[in-house]
C-alpha positions in Angstrom: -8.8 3.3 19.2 -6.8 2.4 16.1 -3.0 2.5 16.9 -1.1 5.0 14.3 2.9 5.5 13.7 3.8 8.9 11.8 3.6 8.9 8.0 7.1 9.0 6.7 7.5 10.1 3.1 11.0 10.2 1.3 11.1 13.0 -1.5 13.4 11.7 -4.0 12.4 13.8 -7.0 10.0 17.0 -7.1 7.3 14.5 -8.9 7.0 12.7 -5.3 6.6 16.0 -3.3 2.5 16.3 -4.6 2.1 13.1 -2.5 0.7 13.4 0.4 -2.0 12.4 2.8 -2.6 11.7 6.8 0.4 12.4 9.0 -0.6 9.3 10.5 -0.5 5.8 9.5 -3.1 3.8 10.5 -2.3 -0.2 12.5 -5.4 -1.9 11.5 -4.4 -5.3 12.7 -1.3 -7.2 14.3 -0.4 -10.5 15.0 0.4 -12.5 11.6 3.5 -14.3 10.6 3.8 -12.9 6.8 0.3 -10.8 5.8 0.1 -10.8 1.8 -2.7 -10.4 -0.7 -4.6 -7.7 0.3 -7.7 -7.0 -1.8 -10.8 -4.6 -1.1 -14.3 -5.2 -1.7 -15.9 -2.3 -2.9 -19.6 -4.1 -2.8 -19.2 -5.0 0.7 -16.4 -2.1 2.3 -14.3 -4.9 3.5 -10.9 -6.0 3.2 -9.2 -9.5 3.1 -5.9 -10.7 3.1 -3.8 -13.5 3.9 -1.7 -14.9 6.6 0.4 -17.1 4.6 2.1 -19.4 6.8 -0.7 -19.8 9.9 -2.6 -21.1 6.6 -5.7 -18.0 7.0 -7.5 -15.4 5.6 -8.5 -12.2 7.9 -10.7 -9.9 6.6 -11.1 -5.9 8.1 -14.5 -4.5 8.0 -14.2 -0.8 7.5 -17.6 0.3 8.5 -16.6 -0.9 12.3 -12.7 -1.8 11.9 -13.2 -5.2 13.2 -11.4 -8.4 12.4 -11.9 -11.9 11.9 -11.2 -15.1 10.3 -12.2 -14.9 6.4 -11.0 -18.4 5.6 -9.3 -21.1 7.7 -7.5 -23.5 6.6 -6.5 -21.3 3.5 -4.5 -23.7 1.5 -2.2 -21.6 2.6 -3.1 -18.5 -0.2 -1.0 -15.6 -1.0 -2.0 -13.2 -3.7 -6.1 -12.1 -3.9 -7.6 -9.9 -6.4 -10.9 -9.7 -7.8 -12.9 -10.6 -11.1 -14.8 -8.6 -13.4 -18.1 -9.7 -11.3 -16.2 -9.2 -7.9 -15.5 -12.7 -7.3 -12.5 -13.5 -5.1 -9.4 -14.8 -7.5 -6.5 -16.5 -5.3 -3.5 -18.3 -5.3 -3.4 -21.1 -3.4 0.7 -22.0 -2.6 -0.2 -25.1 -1.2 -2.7 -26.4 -3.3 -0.5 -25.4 -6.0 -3.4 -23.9 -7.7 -5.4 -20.5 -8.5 -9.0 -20.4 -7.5 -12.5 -18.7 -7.8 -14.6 -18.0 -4.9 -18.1 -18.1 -6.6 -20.4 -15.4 -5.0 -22.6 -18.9 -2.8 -18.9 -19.2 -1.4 -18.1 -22.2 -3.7 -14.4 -22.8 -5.0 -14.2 -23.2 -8.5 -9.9 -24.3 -10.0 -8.8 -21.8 -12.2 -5.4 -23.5 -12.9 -3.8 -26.2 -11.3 -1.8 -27.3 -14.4 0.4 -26.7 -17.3 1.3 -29.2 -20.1 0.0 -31.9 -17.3 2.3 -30.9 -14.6 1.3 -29.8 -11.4 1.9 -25.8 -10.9 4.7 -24.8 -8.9 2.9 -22.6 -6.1 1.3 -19.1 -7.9 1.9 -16.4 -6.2 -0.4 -13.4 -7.3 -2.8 -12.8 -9.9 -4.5 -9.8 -12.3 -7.3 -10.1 -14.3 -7.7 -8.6 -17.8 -10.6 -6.4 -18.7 -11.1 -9.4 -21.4 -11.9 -11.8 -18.6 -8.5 -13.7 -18.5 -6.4 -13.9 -15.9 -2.4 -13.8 -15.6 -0.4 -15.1 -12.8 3.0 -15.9 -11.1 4.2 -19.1 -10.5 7.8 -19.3 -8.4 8.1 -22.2 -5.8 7.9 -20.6 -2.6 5.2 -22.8 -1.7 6.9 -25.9 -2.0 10.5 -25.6 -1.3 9.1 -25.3 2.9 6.6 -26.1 5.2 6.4 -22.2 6.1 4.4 -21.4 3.3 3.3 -24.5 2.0 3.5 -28.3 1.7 7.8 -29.2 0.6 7.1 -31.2 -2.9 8.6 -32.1 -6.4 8.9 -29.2 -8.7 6.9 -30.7 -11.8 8.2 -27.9 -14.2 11.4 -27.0 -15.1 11.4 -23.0 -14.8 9.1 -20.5 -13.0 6.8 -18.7 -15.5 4.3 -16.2 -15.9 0.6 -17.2 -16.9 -2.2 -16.5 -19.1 -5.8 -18.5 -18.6 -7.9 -18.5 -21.5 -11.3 -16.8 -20.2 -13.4 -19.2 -23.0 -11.4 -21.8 -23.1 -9.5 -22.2 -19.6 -6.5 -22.7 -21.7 -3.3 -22.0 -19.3 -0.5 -21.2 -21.6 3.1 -19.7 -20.6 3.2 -15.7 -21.5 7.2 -15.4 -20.3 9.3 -17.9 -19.3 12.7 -16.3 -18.6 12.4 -15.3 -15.3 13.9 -16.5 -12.0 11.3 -15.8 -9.4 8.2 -13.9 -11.0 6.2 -12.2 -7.9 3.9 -9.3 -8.1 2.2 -7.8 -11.6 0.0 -5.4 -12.4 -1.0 -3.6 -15.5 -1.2 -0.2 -16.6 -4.5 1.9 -16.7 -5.3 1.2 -20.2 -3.6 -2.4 -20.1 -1.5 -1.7 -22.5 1.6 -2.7 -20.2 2.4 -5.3 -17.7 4.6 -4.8 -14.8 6.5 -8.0 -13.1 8.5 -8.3 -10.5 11.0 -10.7 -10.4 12.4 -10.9 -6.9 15.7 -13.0 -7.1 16.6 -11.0 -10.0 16.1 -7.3 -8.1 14.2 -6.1 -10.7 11.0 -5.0 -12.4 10.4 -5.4 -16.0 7.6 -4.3 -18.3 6.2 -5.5 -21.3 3.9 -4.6 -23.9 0.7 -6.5 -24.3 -1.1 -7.5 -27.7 -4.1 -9.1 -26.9 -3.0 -12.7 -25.5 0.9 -12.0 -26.1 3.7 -10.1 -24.8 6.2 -8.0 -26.4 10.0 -9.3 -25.2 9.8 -7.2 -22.1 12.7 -5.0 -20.8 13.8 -3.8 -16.8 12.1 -0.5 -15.6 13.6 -0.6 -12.5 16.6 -2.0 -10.3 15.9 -2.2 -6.7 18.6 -1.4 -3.9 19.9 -4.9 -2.2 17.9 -4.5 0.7 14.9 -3.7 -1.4 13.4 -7.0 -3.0 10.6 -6.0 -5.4 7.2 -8.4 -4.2 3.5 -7.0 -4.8 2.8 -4.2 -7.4 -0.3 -2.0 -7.7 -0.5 1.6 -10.4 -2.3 4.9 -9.6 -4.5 6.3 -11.8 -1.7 8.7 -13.4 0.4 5.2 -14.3 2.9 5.5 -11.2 3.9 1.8 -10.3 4.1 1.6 -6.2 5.8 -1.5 -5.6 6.4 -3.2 -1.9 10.3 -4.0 -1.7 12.3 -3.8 1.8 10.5 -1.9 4.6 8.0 0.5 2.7 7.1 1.2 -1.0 8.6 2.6 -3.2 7.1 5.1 -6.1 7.9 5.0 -9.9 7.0 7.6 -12.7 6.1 6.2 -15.6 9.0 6.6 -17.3 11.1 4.8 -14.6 12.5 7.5 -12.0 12.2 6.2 -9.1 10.4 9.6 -7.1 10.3 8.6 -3.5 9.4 6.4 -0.9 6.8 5.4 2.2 8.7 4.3 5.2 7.4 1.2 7.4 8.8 -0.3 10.6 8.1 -3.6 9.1 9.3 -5.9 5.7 6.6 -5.0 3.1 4.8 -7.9 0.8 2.2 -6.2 -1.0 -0.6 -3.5 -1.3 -4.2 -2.5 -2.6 -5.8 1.1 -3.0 -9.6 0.6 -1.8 -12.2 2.6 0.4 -15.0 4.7 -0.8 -12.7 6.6 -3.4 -10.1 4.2 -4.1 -7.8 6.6 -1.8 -6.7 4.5 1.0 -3.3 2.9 0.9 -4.2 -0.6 2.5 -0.2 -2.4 3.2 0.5 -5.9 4.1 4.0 -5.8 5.8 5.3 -9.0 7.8 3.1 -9.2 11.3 0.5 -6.2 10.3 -1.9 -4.7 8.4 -1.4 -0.7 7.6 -3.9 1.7 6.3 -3.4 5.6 5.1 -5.5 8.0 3.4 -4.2 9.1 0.8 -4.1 12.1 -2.3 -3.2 9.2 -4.7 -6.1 7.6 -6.0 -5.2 3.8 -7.4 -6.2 2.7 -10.9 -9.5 1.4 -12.0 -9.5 -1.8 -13.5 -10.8 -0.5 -17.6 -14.2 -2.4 -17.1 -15.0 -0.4 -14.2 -14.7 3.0 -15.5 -17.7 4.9 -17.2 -15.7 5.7 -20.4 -14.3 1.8 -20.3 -10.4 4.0 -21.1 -9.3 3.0 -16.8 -8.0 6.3 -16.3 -4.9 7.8 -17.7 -2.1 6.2 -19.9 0.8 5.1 -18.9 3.0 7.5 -20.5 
């Protein structure tokens, strides 16, 4: 039998008090040092996520709720997400590098480098309904041997990323930031959403086509409340994992409540059957609750090809 700690919701504004879902929150799996990553595969009902610094993969089967290794050694990955054709997209901290996982299990190298230099150690990844895909690049990787291999840092500043998806072309998208983490974009993609961790904030920007507008902050986190992953519901809320739980944006900002955890938070994915259930990565485990929040379609897998509501 699944272990479960009470659902705790925080009600900050009246916008938060529609959320709701099990009283219960589910303990799918204990026992990592820092769980990240987390990405669900429809196709297959499974989820997989990382382990970051006992250099693994673990991936949850949902039909039967057991776990096992997905990958080991890892190259010690931290964000997952998925392509257009449900291949696996990671970032690999200690490789220094973001990969494919070709559908015969094969690794193809996304990006590894920029201008020549080596990559610092990306961090997490989103792919655009055009086929490219944008990343994070901060040095978490190599400033340790927790989460990585210690090494040189090659390029002076940590950057966001955009690879080409005809040309592989890696080029630099925003290079003002101090430690880019989590993104995610809007519904229709007409926004991206970064965190930037050292600085305690999110910003969002405006994309046109392969460019971004100058950006601007959309939110300021509390000091014990250091933005990292970022996922958006299918009404354009941003739920973002900072300090022990999430926390839950309207679109236009107000921060409207929170989801309380026992444990540091790192990042999150909606998945199941009806894209419903909450899956959380926080320090040693991996939580799971059903929710009545259903998390945004990327805009190629939606009949109408629109991926749901605007961000207002």
């Amino acid at each position: 039998m699944t272990d479960t700690i009470p659902t705790e919701f925080e009600v900050l504004d009246e916008r938060f008090a529609m959320i709701g879902g099990d009283d219960r929150i589910e303990i799918l799996h204990t026992g990592t040092r820092w769980a990240e990553g987390p990405v669900y595969f429809p196709a297959g009902r499974f989820l997989v996520w990382s382990d970051i610094p006992n250099e693994r993969m673990l991936r949850w089967d949902e039909m039967t709720g057991a776990v096992g290794p997905f990958r080991v050694p890892s190259g010690y990955v931290n964000g997952n997400t998925l392509d257009r054709e449900g291949r696996l997209i990671s970032c690999e901290q200690g490789n220094r590098r973001v990969t494919r996982t070709e559908h015969d299990g094969s690794i193809t190298v996304i990006a590894d480098r920029w201008e020549g230099k080596r990559l610092n150690s990306p961090n997490d990844a989103v792919v655009r309904s055009d086929g490219s895909i944008w990343f994070t690049d901060p040095p978490y990787g190599i400033i340790s041997n927790y989460e990585g291999e210690v090494a040189e840092q090659e390029i002076d500043g940590c950057h966001v990323y955009r690879v080409d998806p005809v040309s592989g072309e890696v080029r630099v998208v925003a290079d003002d930031f101090v430690r880019p983490n989590g993104l995610a974009f809007s519904p229709d993609e007409r926004l991206l959403y970064v965190a930037d961790t050292r600085a305690g904030h999110v910003r969002v920007f405006e994309v046109h086509d392969d460019k971004l507008s100058a950006g601007r902050v959309f939110a300021t986190g509390g000091p014990h409340e250091k933005y990292d992953g970022l996922r958006l519901d299918d009404t354009g809320r941003l739920w973002a994992a900072a300090g022990k739980g999430l926390l839950c944006y309207d679109p236009d900002g107000t921060l409207i409540g929170r989801l309380k955890l026992p444990e540091f938070t790192a990042n999150l994915v909606f998945g199941g059957r009806k894209r419903n259930r909450l899956f959380i990565a926080a320090s040693s485990s991996l939580y799971s609750l059903m929710t009545n929040v259903t998390g945004a379609r990327p805009v190629w897998a939606t009949p109408s090809g629109t991926g749901g509501s605007p961000a207002r």
